[in-house]
C-alpha positions as CSV (number, residue, x, y, z in Angstrom):
1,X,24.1,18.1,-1.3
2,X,20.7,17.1,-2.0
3,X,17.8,17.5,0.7
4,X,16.6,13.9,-0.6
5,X,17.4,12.1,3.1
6,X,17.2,8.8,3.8
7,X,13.6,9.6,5.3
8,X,12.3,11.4,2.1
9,X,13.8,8.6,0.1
10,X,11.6,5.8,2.5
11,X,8.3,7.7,2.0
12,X,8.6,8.4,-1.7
13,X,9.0,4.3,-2.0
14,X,6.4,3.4,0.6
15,X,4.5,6.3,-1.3
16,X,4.5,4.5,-5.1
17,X,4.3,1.1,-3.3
18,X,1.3,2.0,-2.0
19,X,-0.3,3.9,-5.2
20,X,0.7,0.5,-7.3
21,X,-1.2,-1.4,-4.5
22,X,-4.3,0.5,-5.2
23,X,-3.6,-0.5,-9.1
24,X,-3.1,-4.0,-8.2
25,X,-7.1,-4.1,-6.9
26,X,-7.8,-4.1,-10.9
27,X,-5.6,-6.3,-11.7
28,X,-7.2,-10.4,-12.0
29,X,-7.0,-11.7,-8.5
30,X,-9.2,-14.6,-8.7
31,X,-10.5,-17.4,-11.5
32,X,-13.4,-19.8,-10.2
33,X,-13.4,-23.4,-10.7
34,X,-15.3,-23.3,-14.1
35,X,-15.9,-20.1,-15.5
36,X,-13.6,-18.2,-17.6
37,X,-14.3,-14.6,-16.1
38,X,-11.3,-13.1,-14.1
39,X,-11.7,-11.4,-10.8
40,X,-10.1,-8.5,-9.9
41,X,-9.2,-7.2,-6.2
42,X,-11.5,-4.6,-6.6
43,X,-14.2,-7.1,-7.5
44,X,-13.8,-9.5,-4.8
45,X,-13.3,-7.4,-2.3
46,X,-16.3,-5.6,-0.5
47,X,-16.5,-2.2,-0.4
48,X,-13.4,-1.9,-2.1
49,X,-13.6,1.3,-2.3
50,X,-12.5,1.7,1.4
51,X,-8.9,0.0,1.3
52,X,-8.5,1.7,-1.3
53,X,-9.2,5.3,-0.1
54,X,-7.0,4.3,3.3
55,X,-4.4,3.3,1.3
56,X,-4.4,6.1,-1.3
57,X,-4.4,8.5,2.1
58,X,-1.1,6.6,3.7
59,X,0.7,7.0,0.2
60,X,-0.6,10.8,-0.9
61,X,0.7,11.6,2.9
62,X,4.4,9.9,2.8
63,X,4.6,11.6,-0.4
64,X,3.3,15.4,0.3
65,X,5.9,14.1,3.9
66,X,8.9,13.4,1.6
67,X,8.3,16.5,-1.3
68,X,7.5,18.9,1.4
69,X,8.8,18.0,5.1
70,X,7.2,21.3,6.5
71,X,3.9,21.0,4.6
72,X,2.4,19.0,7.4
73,X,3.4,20.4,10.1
74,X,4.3,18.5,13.3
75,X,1.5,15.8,12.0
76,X,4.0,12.3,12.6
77,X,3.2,11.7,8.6
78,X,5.2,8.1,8.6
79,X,3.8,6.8,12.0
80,X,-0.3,7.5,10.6
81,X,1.0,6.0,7.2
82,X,2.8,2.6,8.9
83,X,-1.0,2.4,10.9
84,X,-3.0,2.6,7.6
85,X,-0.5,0.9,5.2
86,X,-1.2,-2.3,6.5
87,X,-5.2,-2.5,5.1
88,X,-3.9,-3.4,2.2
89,X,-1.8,-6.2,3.4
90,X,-5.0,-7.7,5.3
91,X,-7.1,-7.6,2.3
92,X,-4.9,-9.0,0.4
93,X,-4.1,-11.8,2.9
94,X,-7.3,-12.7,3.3
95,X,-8.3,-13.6,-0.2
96,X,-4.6,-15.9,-0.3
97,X,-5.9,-17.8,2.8
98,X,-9.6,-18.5,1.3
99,X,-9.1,-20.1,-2.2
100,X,-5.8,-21.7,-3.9
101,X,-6.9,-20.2,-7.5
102,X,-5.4,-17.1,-7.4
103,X,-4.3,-15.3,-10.8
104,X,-0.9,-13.0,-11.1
105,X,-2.5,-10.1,-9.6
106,X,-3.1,-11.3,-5.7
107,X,0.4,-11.8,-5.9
108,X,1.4,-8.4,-7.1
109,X,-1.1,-7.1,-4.7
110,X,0.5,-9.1,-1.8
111,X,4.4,-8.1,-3.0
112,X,3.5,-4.5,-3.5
113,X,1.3,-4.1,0.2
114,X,4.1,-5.9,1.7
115,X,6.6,-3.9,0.5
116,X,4.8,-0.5,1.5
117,X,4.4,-1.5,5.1
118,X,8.3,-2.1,5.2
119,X,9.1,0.9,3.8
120,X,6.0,3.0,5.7
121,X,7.8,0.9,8.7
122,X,11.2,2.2,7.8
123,X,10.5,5.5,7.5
124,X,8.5,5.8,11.1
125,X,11.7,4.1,12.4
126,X,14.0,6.7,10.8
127,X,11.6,9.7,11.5
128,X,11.7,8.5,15.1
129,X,15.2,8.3,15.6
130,X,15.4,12.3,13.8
């Protein structure tokens, strides 16, 4: 029987969710109304740098959480994760709500943040239920 759970299986997906989300930040978010340069998240974005680091810190814990359940001790791993996860989602949000000239990569960025606070989510609601 593997030792994969349900709750290991949650954090390793909000995990890589999260990783590709940092990823998406260099991906083009952005083309203004005249010039040919593309914007990535990472670009736009002031201090990028610090979503990034928050939401490299949820995923590197869910994953250390769902490799080795006993490496962080009693530390709720999946509830800090589902608090910090959702940085990502805001930043992303924000730059679909200012400008209607958006470029594949907001939209990956947006999918992938998304998806890593529903699984983050999933996996606080399945740790708290043991």
């Amino acid at each position: 029987m593997s030792r994969f759970g349900a709750l290991e299986r949650l954090e390793s997906l909000g995990a890589v969710l999260g990783g590709l989300w940092c990823g998406a930040l260099f991906l083009p978010w952005f083309r203004p109304d005249g010039v040919d340069v593309a914007l990535t998240g990472a670009g736009l974005i002031d201090s990028a740098w610090l979503p990034l680091v928050i939401v490299a810190v949820a995923s590197v814990l869910l994953l250390v959480d769902a490799v080795s359940p006993d490496g962080l001790g009693s530390l709720p791993v999946p509830g800090i994760s589902t608090f910090l996860m959702p940085i990502g989602l805001f930043y992303t949000a924000l730059f679909l709500l200012a400008d209607d000239h958006l470029r594949y990569g907001a939209w990956t960025a947006l999918g992938l943040s998304a998806a890593a606070v529903l699984f983050a989510g999933l996996a606080w609601i399945t740790d708290r239920r043991g």
